[in-house]
N, C-alpha and C positions, 0 to 999 in steps of 0.2 A: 461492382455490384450491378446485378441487371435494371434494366431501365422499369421493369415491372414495382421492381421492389423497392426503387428509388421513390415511385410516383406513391406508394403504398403507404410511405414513411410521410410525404408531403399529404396527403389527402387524413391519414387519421393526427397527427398531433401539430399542423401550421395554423389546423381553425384554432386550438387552445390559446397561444400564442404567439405577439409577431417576434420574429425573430432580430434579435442584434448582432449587426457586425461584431463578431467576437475579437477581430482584430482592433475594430475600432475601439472595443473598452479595457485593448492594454493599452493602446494611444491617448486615452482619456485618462487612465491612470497616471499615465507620464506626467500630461502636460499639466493634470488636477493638482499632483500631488509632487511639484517638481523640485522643492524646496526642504521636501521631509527625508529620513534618513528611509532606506529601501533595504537592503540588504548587506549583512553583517557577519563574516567569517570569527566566529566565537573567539574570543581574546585575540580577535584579528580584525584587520583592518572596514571602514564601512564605507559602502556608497550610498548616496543618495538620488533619488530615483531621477535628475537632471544628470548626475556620472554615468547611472543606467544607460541612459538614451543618448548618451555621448559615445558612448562603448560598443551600442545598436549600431549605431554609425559609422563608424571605426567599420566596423562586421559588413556590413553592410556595402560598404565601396569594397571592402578585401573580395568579397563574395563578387560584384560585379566584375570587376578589374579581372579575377581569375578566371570568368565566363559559365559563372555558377547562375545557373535559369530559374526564375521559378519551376514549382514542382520536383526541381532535382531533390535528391536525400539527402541528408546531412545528419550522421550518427553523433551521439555526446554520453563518455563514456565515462567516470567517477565517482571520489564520491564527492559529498554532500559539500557545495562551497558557492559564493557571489558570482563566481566567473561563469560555474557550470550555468545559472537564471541565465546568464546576458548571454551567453552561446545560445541559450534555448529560444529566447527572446528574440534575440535578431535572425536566429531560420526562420520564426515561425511571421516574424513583419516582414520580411523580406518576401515571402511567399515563397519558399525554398519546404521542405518537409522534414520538420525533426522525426528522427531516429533515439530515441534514448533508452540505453544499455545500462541494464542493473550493472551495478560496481563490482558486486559478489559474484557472477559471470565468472566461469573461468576461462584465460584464454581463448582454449578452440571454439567455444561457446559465441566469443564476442567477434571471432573470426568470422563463422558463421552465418550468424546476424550482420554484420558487413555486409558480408558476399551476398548474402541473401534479398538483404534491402536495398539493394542497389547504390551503395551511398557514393559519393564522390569526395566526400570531406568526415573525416572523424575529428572529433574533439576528444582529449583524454587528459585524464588527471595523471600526476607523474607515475602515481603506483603501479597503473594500468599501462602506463608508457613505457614502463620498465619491462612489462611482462608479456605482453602482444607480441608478436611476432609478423613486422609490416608485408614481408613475403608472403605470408598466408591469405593477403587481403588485396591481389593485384590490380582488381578495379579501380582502387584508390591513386588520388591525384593526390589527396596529403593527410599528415597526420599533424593538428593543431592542438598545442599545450593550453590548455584553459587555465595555465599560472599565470602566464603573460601573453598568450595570442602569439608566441614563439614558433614556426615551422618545427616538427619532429622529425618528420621525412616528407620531401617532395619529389612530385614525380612529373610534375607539371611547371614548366619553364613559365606559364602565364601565373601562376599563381606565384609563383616565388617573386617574378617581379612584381605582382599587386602587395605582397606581405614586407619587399625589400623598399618598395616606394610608398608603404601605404601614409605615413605622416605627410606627405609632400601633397599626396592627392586628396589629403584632408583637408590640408593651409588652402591650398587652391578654391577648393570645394566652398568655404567658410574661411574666408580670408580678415573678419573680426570676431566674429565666436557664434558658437552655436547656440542657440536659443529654441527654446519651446514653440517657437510659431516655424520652426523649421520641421517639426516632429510630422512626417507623412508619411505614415505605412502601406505598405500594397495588401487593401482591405479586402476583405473575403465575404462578401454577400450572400454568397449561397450555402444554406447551410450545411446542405449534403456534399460538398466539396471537401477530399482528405485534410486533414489535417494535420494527421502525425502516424507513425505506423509504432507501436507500441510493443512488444514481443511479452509472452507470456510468463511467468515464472516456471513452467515446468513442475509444477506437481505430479500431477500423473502423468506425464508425455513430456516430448522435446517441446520447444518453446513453437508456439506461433507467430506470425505476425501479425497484428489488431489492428486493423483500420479503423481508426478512427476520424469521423468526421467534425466538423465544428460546431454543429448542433449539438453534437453530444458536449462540449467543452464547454459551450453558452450554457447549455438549460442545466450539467454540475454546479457550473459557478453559480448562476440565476438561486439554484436551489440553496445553497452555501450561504450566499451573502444575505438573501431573504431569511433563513431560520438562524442564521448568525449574527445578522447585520449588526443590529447593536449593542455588540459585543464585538466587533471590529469596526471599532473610532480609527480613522486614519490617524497614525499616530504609536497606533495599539501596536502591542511587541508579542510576537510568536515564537517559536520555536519548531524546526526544523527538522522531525525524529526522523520520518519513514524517510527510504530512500527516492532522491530526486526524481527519478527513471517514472514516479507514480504519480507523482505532477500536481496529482489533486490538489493537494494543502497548498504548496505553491502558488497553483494560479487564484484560489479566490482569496488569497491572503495579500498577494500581488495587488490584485486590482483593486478591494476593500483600502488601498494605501497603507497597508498595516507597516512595522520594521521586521522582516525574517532575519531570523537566528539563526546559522548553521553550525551544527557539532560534527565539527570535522571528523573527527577522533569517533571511532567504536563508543555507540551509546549506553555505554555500563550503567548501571544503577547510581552508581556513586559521581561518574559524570552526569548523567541525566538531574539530579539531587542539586550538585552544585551549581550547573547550566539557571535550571527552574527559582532557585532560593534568589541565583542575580537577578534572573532578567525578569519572573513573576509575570510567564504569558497571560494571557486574555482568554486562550481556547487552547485545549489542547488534542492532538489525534495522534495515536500510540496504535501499533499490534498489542497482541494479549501477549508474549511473548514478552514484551520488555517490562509493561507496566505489571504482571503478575512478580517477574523477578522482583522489582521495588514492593511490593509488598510484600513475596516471602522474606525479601531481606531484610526489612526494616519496619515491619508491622508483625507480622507473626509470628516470630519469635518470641516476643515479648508478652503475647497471648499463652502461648505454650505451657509457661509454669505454672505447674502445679494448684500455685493461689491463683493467679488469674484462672482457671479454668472454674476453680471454686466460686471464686466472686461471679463469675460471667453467667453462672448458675442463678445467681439471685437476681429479681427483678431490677430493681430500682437502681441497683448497683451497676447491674449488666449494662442499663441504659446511662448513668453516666460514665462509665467505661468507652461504652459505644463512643461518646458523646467527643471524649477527649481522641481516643483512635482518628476518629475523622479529621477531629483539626490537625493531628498531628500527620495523616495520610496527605491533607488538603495544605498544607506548609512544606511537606516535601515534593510538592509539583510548583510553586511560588505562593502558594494562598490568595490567588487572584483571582482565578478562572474562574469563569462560566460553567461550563462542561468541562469532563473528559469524554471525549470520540474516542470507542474500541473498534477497530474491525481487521476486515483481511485476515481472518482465522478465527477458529472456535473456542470462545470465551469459558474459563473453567466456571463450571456450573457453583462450586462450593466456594468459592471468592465472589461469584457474582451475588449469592444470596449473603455472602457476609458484608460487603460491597451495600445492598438495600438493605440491612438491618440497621445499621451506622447513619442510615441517610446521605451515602457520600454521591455527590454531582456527577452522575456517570451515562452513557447512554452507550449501548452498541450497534453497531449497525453494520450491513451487508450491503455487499458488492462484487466485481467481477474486471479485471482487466477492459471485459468486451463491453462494457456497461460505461467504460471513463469515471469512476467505478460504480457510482451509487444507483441501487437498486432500491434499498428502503431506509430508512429511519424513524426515530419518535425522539420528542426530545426527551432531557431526564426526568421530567417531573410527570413522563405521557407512558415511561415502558412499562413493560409486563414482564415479570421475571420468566428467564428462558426463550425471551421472542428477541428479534434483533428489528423489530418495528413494523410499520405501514410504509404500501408502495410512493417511491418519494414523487413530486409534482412531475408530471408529464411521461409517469409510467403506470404501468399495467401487471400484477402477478396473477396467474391462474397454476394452480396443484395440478396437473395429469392424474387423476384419482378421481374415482366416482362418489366418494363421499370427502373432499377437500379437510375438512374439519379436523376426519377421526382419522382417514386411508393414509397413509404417506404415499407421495406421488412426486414424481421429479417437479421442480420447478420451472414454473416458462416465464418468460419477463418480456413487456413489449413498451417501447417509448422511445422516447425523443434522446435518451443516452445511449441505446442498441447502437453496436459498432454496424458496416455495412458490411464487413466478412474480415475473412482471410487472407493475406497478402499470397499472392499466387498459388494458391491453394483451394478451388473449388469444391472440391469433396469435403473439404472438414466445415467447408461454407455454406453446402449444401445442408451435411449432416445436422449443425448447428443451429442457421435461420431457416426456420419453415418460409411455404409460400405467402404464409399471412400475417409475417414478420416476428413471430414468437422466437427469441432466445430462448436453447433449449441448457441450461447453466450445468446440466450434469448433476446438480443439488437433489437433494431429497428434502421434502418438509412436510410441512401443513400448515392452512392457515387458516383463522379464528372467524367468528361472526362479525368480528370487528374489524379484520384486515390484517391483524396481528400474524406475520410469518415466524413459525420454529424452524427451525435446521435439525434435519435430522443425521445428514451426513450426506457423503457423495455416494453418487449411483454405482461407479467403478467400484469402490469399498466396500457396498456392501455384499455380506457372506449369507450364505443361507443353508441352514440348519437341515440336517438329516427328515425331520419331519416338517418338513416346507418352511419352519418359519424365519424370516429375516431377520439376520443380525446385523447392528449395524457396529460394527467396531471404535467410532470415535465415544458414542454413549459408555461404552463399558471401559475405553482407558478412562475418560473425563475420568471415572471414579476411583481407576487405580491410581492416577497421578495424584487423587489428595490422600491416599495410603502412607504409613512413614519414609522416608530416604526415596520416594520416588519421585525423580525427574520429569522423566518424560519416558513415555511406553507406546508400543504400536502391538494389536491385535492383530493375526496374522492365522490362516485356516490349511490346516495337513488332513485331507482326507476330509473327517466326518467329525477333525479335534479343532481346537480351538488352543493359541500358543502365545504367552505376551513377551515380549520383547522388552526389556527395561533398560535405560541407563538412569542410575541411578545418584542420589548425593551422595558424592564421594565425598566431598567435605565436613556435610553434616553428619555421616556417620564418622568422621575421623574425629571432630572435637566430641562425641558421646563415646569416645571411645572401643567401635564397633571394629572390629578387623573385617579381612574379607569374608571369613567359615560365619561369623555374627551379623553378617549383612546379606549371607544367598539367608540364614537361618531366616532373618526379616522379612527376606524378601518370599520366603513360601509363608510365612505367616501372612502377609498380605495375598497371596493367594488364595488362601483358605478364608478369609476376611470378603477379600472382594467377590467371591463361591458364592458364600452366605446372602451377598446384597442382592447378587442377579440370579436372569431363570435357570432353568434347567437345559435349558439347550445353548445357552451361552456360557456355560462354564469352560473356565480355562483350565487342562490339564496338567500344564507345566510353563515355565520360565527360561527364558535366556536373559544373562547379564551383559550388557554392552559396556568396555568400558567408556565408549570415545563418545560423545555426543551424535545424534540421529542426522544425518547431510538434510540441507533444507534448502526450502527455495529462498529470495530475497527476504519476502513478506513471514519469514520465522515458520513457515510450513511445512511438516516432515515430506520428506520426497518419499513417501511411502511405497510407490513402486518398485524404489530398487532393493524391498527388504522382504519383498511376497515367498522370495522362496527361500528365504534365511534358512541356514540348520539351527533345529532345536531340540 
């Protein structure tokens, strides 16, 4: 990041706030909270946040002995478990630079990102251990199993002896036990100093790398623990949905002294159910992706019949109908919570208003990789149906649009969570942060008299109509996917036509007895449905059936790129 735009970031948001060593408030958590349980591998094993810092340590002399420097990289690649925190934990006290690699990465993807970020040390879960290929990543001195801190491959004689001696150099080191007054991290003062390189999911493009700084990792948590605080009692138990690699929920659940939860295991509905009934979190943050599945599957159906749709008709009924739904929605996430936090993808519109008719505790909110993520929120008793909130503390959103309100206009974001660019990448760093530090998010929205931002979709996406008008494609699935048997769809533009893409519920059509010749029939019927709801110049002319599910990035986001020139 140039020195211009470093000084840019210090002169608009250091007068709002003084800044906290952000290293020093995972040290403070340690030593705070050293006796409480910290993190828990779901029907597996737990440590407590003095094991944590035991483990730091452990990391810590491996990492020196091997001649690992501050600022070197160090990628962590898995999925969701205790060991992946304490790998994360001791790069980032060490003053070494995490790297962390979505799990869902395929191979040459996480090769890649290797090579790319320069790392010197990878961390990997076995699954990923199994499937990498260490040839492909020559820079690498070693590959470390986050099961037990076991060598995968080494290529460095110094590190093999630091990992072959590492107990010896500990006895030595702490020759009666380690204690909490021993806990001294190599603190990070300044806040514009990297902190971790972060890599994109890849929605529209190959992935990025995100520099992120510590400012941005202080003023998320800052924001987190202040509009959450008291609802994370140290003590208080979370759970662990989105993948590690996104760090948010992690670090201010971490430092709040909360116990995290990990579900090792593919977050299915039916584990997510059982997970939430034991452990009955305090706050919950989901994609729309997972939490909508748990409601098609175990709330809406039972809406569906015939009576219920009757009764839902009538007032008074409708509303104790409502009344019990919620509790029963509000018991299949533990019936404890505060909120549910939705983001990192476009929340279906007809569950969100069924979602406020019920009164159920929910808020959505937006963000961005480049952001550490949070750009805005509202809590649940402050949103506006269809808004994902106001710009959160120590940010800034402006509409590119002459009339903000009514225009859609990309979105620009400017605060103290703005990454500082690109990992060696100046053009997309360029393109991205202007000279006067607006993030340019690629979004489309508008926003209210009141601060309230809509999404309207991304820039890339959108299409435009034969007589100039913009279409925006996630608007017109939102409505196809609550059509019958539909999954999940992508709008997609031939020429001057308009073409939807379905995979559809193969399931639900199979228990209604629907074949496949009564499922395309459905499914043009839903096209002549969905005709009727929208304009004239968004109408879709014709259907493709998929049968396989849409490829997505981590965060449950169709990779819609690779389907622009589908045949249909």
């Amino acid at each position: 990041m140039c020195g211009f735009r470093a000084a840019l970031f210090r002169s608009i948001y250091y007068h709002m706030t003084q800044y906290e060593d952000f290293v020093g408030l995972i040290q403070k958590a340690i030593t705070d909270h050293w006796d409480r349980d910290a993190l828990t591998d779901y029907e597996g094993a737990t440590l407590q946040y003095k094991d944590v810092a035991r483990k730091i340590e452990k990391l810590h002399i491996l990492f020196e002995n091997a001649g690992i420097g501050q600022g070197d990289k160090i990628a962590i690649c898995g999925r969701n478990c205790a060991h992946w925190a304490v790998a994360f934990l001791a790069t980032m006290t060490y003053g070494a630079v995490p790297v962390p690699i979505l799990h869902e990465f395929k191979a040459p993807q996480i090769h890649n990102i290797v090579n790319h970020s320069e790392a010197r040390l990878l961390f990997v879960g076995e699954v990923i251990g199994r499937n990498i290929t260490p040839a492909e990543m020559p820079a690498l001195e070693g590959i470390i199993n986050t099961c037990d801190f076991s060598l995968l491959d080494c290529r460095s004689q110094q590190l093999f002896d630091a990992r072959e001696h590492l107990n010896a150099y500990y006895g030595e080191k702490y020759p009666k036990y380690f204690r909490k007054e021993h806990v001294h991290y190599h603190l990070q003062p300044d806040g514009e100093q990297l902190a971790l390189i972060n890599y994109t999911s890849g929605t529209t493009s190959k992935s990025k790398g995100v520099l992120i700084p510590y400012r941005a990792l202080w003023s998320n948590c800052r924001f987190a623990i202040a509009t959450l605080g008291p609802n994370l009692v140290p003590g208080n138990e979370v759970i662990s949905i989105l993948p590690m690699a996104h760090l948010y929920g992690f670090m201010f659940e971490f430092l709040g002294g909360c116990h995290i939860y990990y579900l090792n295991r593919m977050p299915t509905p039916r584990i997510i159910i059982d997970a939430f009934s034991k452990i009955k979190p305090m706050v919950v943050v989901s994609v729309p992706l997972i939490f909508e599945k748990v409601i098609r599957k175990n709330v809406l159906p039972k809406l569906q019949t015939p009576t219920m749709r009757a009764l839902m008709k009538l007032p008074y009924v409708s509303h104790k109908i409502g009344d019990k739904v919620r509790e029963h929605l509000m018991n299949a996430f533990g019936g404890n919570f505060y909120e549910v936090v939705i983001g990192g993808a476009a929340f279906n519109s007809d569950i969100e208003k069924f979602l406020l008719k019920i009164g159920f505790k929910f808020t959505v909110g937006y963000g961005a990789t480049e952001c550490a993520p949070i750009i805005t929120y509202a809590n649940y008793d402050e949103i506006k149906p269809g808004s994902c909130g106001k710009a959160a503390p120590r940010m800034e959103i402006r509409i590119d649009s002459d009339d903000p309100e009514h225009t859609v206009g990309e979105i620009l974001v400017r605060g103290a969570n703005v990454m500082l660019g690109y990992f060696k990448n100046p053009e997309a760093t360029a393109a991205t942060l202007d000279a006067d530090g607006w993030y340019h998010t690629g979004d489309l929205g508008v926003i209210d008299r009141d601060g309230y931002l809509y999404i309207r979709g991304r820039s890339k996406n959108m299409l435009l109509a034969s007589n100039g008008q913009n279409i925006y494609p996630e608007e017109i699935e939102d409505k196809l996917n609550t059509l019958p048997y539909v999954s999940e769809s992508i709008v997609i533009q031939k020429g001057e036509k308009l073409y939807a893409l379905v995979h559809p519920d193969f399931d639900g059509a199979r228990r209604n007895g629907l074949d496949r010749e009564a499922l395309e029939a459905q499914m043009e019927q839903n096209r002549k449905d969905l005709n009727a709801q929208i304009n004239n110049y968004e109408q879709i002319v014709a259907f493709r059936i998929y049968d396989e599910e849409f490829e997505k990035t981590p965060k449950k986001s169709i990779k819609r790129f690779l389907y622009a020139d589908a045949e249909v």
